[in-house]
C-alpha positions as CSV (number, residue, x, y, z in Angstrom):
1,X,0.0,0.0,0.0
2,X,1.3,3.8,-1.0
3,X,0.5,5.9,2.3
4,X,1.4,9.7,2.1
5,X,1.4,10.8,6.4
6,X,1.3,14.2,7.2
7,X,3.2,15.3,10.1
8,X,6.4,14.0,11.8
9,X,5.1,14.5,15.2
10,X,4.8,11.5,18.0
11,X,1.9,10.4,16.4
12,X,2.8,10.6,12.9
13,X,6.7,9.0,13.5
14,X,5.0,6.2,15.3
15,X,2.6,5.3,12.2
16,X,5.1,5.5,10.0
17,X,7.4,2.9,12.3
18,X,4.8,0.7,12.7
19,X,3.6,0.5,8.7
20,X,6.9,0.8,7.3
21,X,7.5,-2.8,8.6
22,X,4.5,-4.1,6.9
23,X,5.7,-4.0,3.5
24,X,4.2,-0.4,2.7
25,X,5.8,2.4,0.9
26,X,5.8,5.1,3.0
27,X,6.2,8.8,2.5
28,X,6.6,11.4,5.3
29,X,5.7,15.2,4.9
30,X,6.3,17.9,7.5
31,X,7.9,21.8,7.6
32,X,10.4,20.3,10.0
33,X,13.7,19.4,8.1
34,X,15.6,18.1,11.1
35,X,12.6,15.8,12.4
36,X,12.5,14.6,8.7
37,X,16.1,13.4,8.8
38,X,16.4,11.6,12.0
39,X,12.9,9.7,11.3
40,X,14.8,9.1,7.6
41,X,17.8,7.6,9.3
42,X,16.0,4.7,11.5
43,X,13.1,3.9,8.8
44,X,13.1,3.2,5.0
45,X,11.3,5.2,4.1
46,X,10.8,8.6,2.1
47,X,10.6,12.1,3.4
48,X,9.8,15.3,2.0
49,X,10.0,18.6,3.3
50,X,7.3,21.3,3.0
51,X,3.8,22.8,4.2
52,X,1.3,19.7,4.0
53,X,-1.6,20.7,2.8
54,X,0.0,22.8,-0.5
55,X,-0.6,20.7,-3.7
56,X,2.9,21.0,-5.3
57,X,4.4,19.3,-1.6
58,X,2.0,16.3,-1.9
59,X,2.4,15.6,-5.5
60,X,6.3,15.4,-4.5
61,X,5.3,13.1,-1.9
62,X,3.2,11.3,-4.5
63,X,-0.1,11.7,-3.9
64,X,-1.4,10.8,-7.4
65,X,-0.9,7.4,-6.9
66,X,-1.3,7.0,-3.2
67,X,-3.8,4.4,-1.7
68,X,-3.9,6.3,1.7
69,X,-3.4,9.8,3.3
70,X,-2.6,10.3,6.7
71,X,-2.7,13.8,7.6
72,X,-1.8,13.8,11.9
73,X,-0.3,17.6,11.5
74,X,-0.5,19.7,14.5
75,X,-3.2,21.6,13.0
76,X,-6.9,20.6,12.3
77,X,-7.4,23.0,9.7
78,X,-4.1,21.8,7.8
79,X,-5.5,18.5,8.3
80,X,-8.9,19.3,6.4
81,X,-7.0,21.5,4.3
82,X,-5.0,18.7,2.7
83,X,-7.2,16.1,2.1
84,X,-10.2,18.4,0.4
85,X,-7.0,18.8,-2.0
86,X,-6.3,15.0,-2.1
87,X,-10.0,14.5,-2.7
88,X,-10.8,17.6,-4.9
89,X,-6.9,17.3,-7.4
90,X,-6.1,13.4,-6.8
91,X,-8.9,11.6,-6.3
92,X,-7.1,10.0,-3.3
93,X,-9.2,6.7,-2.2
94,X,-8.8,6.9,1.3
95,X,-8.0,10.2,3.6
96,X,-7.6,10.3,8.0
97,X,-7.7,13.2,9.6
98,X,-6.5,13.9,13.5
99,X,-8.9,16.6,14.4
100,X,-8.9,17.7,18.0
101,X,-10.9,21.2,18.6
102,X,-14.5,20.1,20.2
103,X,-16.2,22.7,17.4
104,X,-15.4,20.5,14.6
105,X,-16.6,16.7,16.5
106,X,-19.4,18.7,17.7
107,X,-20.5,19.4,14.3
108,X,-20.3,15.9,12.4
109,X,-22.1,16.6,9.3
110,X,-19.0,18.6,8.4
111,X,-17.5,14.9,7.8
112,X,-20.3,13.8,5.4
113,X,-20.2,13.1,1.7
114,X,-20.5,16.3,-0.3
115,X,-18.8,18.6,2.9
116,X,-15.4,18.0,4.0
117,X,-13.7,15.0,2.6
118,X,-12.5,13.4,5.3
119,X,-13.2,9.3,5.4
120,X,-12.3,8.8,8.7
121,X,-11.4,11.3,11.6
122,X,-9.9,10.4,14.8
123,X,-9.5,12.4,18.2
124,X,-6.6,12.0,20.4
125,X,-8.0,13.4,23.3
126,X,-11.5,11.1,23.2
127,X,-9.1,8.0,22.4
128,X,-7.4,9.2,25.7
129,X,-10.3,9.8,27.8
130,X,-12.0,6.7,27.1
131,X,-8.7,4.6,27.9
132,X,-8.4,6.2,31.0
133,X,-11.6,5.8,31.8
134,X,-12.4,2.2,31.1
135,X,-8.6,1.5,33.3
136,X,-10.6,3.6,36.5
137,X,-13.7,1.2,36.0
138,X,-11.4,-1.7,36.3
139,X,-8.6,-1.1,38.6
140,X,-6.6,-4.2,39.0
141,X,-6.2,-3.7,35.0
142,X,-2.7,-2.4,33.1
143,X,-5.4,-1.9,30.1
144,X,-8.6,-2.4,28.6
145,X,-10.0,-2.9,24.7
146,X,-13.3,-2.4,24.0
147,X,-14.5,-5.0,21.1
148,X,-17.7,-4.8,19.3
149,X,-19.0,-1.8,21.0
150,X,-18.0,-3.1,24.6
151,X,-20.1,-6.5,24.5
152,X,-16.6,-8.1,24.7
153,X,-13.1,-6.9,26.2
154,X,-9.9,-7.7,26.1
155,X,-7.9,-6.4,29.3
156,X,-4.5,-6.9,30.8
157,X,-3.5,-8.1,34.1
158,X,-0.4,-8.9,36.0
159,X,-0.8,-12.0,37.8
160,X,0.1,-11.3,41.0
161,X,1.2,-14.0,44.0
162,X,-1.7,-14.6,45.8
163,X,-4.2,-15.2,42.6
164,X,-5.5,-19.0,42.5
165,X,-3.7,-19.5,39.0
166,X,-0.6,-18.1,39.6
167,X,1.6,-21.1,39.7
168,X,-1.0,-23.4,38.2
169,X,-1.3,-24.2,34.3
170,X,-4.1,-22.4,31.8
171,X,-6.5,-25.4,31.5
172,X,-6.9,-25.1,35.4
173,X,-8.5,-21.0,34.8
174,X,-11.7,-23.0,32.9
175,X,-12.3,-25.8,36.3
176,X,-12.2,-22.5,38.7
177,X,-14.8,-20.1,37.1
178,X,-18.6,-20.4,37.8
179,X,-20.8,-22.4,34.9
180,X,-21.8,-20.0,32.3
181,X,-18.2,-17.4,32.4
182,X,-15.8,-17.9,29.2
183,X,-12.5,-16.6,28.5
184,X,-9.7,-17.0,26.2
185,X,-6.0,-16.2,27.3
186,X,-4.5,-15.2,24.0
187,X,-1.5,-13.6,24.8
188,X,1.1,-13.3,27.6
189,X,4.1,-10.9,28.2
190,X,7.0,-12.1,30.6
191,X,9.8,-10.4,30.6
192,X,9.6,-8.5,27.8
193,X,8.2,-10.6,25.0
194,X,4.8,-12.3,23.9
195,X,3.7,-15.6,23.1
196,X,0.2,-17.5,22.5
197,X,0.2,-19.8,25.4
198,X,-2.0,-23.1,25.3
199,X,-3.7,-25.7,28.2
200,X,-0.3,-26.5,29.8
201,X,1.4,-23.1,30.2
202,X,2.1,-22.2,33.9
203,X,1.2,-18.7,34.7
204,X,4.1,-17.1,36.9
205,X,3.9,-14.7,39.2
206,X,4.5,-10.7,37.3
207,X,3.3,-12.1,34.0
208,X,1.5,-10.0,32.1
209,X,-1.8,-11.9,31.1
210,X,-4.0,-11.1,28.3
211,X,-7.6,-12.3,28.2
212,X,-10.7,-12.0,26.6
213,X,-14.6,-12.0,27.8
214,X,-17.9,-10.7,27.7
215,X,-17.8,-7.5,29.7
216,X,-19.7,-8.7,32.2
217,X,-17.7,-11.4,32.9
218,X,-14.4,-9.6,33.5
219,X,-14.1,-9.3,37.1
220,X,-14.9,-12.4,37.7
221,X,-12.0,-13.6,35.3
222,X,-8.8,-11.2,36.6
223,X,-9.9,-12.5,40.5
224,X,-8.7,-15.8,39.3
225,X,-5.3,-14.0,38.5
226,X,-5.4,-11.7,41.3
227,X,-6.6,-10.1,44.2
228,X,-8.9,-7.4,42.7
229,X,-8.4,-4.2,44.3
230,X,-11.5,-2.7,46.0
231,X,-13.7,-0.1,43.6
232,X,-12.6,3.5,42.9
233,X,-14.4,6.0,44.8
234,X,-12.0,9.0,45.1
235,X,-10.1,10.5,42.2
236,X,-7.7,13.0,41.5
237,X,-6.6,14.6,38.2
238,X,-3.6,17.0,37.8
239,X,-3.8,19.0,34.0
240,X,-7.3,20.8,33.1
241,X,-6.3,20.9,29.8
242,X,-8.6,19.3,27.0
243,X,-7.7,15.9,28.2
244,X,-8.3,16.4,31.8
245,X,-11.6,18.4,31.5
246,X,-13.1,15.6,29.3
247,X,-12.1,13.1,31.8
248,X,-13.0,14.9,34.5
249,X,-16.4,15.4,32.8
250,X,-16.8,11.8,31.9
251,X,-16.0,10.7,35.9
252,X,-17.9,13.6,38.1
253,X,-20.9,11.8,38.2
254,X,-19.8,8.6,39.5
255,X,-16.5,9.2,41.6
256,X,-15.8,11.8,43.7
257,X,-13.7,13.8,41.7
258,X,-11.1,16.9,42.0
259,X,-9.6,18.4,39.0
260,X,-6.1,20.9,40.1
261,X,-5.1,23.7,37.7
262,X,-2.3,26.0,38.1
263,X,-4.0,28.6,35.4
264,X,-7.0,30.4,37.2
265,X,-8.3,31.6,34.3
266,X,-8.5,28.1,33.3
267,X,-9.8,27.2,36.5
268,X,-12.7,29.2,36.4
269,X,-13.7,28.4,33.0
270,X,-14.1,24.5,33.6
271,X,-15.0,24.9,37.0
272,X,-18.5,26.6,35.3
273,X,-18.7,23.8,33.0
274,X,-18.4,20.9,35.2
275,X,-21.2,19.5,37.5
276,X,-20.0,18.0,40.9
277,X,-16.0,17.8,40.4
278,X,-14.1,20.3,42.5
279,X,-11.9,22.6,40.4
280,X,-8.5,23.8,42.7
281,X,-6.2,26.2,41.6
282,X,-2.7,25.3,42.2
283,X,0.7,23.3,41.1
284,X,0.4,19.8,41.1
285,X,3.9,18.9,42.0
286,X,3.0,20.8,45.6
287,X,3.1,18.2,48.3
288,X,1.0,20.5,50.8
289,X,-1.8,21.1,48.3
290,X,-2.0,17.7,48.1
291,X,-1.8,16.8,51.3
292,X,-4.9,18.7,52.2
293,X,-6.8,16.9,49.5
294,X,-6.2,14.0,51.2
295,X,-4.1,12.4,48.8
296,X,-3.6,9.3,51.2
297,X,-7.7,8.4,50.7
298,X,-7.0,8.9,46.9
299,X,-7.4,5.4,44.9
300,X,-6.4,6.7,42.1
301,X,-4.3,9.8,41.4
302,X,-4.0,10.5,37.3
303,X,-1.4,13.1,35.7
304,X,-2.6,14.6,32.8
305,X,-0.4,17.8,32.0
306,X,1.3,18.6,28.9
307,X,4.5,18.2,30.5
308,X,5.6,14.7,31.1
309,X,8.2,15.6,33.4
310,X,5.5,17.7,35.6
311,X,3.3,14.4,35.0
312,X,6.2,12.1,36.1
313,X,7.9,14.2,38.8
314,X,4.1,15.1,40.5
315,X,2.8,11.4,40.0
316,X,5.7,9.4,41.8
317,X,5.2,12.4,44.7
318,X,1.3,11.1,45.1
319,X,2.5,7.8,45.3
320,X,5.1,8.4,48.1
321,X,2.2,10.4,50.1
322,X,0.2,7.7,49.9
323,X,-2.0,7.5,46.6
324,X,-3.3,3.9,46.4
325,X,-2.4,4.3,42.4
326,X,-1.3,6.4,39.8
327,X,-1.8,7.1,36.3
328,X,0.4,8.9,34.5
329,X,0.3,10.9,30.6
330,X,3.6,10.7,29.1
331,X,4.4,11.3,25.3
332,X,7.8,10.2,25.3
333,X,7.7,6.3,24.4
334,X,11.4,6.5,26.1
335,X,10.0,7.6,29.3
336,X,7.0,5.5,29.4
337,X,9.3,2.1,29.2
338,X,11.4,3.3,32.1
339,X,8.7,4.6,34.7
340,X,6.2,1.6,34.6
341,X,9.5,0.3,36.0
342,X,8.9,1.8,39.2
343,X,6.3,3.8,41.2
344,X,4.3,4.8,38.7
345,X,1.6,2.1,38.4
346,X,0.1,2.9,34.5
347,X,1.6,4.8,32.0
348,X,-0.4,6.2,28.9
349,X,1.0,7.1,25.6
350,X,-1.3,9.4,24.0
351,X,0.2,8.0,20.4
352,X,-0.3,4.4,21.1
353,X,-3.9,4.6,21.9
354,X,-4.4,6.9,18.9
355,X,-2.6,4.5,16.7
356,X,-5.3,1.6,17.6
357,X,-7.7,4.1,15.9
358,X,-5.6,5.1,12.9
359,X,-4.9,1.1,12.1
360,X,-8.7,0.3,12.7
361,X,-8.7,2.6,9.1
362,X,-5.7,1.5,7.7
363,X,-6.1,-2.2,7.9
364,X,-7.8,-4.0,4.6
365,X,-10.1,-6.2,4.9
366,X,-13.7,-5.8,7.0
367,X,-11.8,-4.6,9.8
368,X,-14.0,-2.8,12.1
369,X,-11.4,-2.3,15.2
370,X,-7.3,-2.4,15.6
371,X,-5.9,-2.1,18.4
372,X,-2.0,-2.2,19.5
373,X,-0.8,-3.6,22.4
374,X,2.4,-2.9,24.3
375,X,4.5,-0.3,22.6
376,X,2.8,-2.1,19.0
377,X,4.7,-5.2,19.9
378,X,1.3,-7.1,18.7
379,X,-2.2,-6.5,18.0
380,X,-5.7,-7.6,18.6
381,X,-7.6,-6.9,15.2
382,X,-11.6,-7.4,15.1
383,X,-13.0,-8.0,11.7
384,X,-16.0,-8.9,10.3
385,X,-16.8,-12.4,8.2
386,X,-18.5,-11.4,5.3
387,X,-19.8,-13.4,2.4
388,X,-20.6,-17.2,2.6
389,X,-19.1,-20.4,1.9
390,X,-18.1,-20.2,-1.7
391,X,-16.7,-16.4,-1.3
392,X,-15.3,-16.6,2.3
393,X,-12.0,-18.5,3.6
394,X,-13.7,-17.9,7.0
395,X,-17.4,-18.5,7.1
396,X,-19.1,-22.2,7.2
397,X,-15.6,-23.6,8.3
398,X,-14.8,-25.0,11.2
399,X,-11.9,-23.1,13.9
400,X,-9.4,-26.6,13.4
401,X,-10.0,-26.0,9.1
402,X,-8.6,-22.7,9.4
403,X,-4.9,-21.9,8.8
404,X,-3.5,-19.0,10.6
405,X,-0.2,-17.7,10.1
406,X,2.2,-18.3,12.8
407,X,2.0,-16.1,15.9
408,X,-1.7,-15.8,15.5
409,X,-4.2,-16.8,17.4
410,X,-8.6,-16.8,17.7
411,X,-9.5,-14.8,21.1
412,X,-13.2,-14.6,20.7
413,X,-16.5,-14.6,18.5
414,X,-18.8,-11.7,19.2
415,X,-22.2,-13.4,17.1
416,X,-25.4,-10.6,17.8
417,X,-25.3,-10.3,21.6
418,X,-23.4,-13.2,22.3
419,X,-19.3,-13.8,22.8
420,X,-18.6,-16.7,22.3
421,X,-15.0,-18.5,22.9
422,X,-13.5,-20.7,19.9
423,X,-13.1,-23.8,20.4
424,X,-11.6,-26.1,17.5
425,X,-14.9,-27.5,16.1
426,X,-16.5,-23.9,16.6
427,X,-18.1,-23.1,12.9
428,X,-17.9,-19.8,11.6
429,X,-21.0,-17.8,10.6
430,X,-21.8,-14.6,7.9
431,X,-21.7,-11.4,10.1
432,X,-19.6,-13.0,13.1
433,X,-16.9,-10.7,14.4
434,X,-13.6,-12.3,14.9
435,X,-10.9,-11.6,17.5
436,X,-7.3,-12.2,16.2
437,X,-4.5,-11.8,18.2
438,X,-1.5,-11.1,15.8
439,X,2.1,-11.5,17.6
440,X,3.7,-11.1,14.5
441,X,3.5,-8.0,12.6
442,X,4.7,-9.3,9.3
443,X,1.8,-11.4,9.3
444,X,-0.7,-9.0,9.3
445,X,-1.1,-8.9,5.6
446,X,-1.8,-12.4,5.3
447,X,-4.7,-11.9,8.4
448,X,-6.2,-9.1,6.3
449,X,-6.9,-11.4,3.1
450,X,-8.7,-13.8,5.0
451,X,-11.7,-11.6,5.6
452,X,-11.5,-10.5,1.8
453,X,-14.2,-11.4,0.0
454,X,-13.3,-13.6,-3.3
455,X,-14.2,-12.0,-6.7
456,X,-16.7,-13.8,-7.0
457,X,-19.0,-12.3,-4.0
458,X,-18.1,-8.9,-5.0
């Protein structure tokens, strides 16, 4: 696939790395020459220097021919900008857009055919607020996926010593849950790298454990790996920028929630917005302000500045005072790797979650969700079986008929209401969604064909 991405930023460097080992040609566009050159040096891929949206810039970057256009600028309005050119000079097929201001999401007829042309827009700040969200609902999770709008989820827990399966193997987790729960362990991370365990794998204490079930089902799975920690009640949040307004918004009503601001202007502003979470104006790295909010009673203190240092630095200071857990933003990827490491319980990389919902677009195939999992080291990819026997490689076959390239795996079958969990004479049907887990990247091309239609159903 030919993918023209606009912008060189966090967001825009980490698409490219993650594509450009999938066999696509990719070609880079931002003002910033610098940027350009060190993103050139590490990837194979092409670069060109210029303003993104101007025509003459992305025919050098070869729009006329390109399958894709990324545009992840800094600015919505280049964003739109370029691909009404795409659309209205090059016919381009498919054109993202990151859009962040609230006007334009608030407005989505702007996106519809005949008005902007924008395919598919994404929001970096809702991506956020949701993943930060769903990881306060469940608290003795490192993250959680939604999959076919929420009816199923795939989260992540360490198995800590104390859970009944630590120590035990996998075909033990089916004998301990009540009659009626599911799940499907699809992936696990120990000490740094993945595999697809099966029946016989022991689970060891600090693994990182990957599962999959109906929603309503998932704390009742992760207390077989742990000792679930008692429900959020009391929250804090540090930043009130766009990020920690909507969060705060999206949690007021069922936490108690406080939201601290060093900008008073700012303050104010949100403060007349927000229902029942308390607005305080003041620097979250101050261990007295905190103090008299009762940090020590906070379950879960979250960091959500636009400096990860400030988010770091005032995050491992909660913890020490007594914060039961903390969550903290950080765009650095380098950062993120070392902190997990110690006091900080969660970090959140505002380009990796945004990523799941660029590769939901960018995939082929009926895919309806992607998302990446730790640092894009796999993914979990939902997709739709479409078509019927004679058209389908999927559908009217059994799970044990089905060849998967290596490192993948079935998690789950979401069929109307109902998640089901494959087993090997589990036949697929039209309209199923399938969970894939996908270790290894390179494979990912060979996972999209087999939700492609033949010629023959098209």
């Amino acid at each position: 696939m030919k993918i023209v991405i606009l912008g060189a930023g966090q967001v825009g460097s980490s698409v490219a790395s993650q594509l450009a080992n999938e066999v696509n040609d990719i070609t880079v566009v931002d003002t910033d020459e610098m940027r350009l050159r060190e993103l050139q040096d590490r990837l194979d891929i092409r670069v060109v220097q210029g303003f993104a949206s101007w025509p003459s810039v992305l025919m050098r970057a070869g729009i006329e021919d390109a399958d894709l256009l990324i545009a992840v600028t800094n600015s919505d309005e280049i964003n739109m900008m370029a691909a009404q050119v795409a659309y209205s000079l090059f016919n381009t097929p498919l054109k993202i857009a990151r859009i962040r201001a609230q006007e334009y999401l608030d407005n989505p007829t702007l996106f519809s055919s005949g008005h902007c042309p924008v395919d598919h827009h994404i929001s970096p700040e809702q991506e956020v607020t949701e993943y930060i969200t769903r990881l306060i609902e469940f608290p003795s999770a490192l993250q959680v996926l939604d999959f076919a709008d929420g009816r199923a989820q795939l989260v992540a827990t360490m198995a800590k010593e104390g859970g009944p399966l630590v120590g035990q193997r996998l075909r033990t987790l089916t004998k301990l849950l009540p009659q009626g729960v599911e799940t499907r362990v699809a992936a696990i991370f120990r000490d740094n790298k993945a595999f697809i365990p099966h029946g016989g794998t022991i689970i060891e204490e600090n693994d990182t454990v990957y599962f999959l079930a109906a929603r309503k089902h998932i704390q009742t799975v992760m207390s077989e790996l742990r000792r679930l920690e008692p429900p959020v009640k009391r929250v804090i949040l540090a930043g009130g920028g766009s990020i920690g307004f909507a969060v705060a918004k999206a949690l007021e009503k069922k936490y108690h929630t406080k939201l601290i601001e060093h900008s008073r202007e700012r303050a104010t502003q949100i403060a007349d917005t927000l229902e029942t979470a308390i607005v305080l104006v003041g620097d979250c790295s101050d261990g007295e302000l905190l103090t008299e909010e009762s940090i020590d009673r906070t379950d879960v203190y979250v960091a959500l500045t636009n400096d990860d240092e400030a988010n770091i630095l005032s995050s491992m200071l909660a913890k020490k005072l007594g914060a039961h857990k903390v969550i903290t933003l950080i765009n650095r990827p380098a950062y993120a790797k070392l902190v997990e490491a110690g006091s900080i319980d969660i970090a959140v990389s505002p380009q990796q979650v945004t990523i799941g919902a660029l590769l939901t677009h960018v995939r082929r195939g009926a895919m309806v969700r992607v998302h990446s999992l730790r640092g894009g080291m796999a993914e979990a990819i939902e997709a739709i079986a479409v078509g019927d026997r004679g058209s389908s490689k999927l559908i009217g076959r059994r799970i044990d008929e089905i060849k998967l390239p290596p490192e993948t795996t079935f998690g789950g079958i979401v069929r109307g209401e109902k998640v089901l969990m494959p087993h090997h004479d589990t036949v697929i049907q039209s309209d199923d969604h399938v969970i894939l887990f996908v270790l290894d990247k390179q494979q990912i091309p060979v996972v999209e064909k087999l939700f492609e239609p033949s010629v023959a159903f098209i």
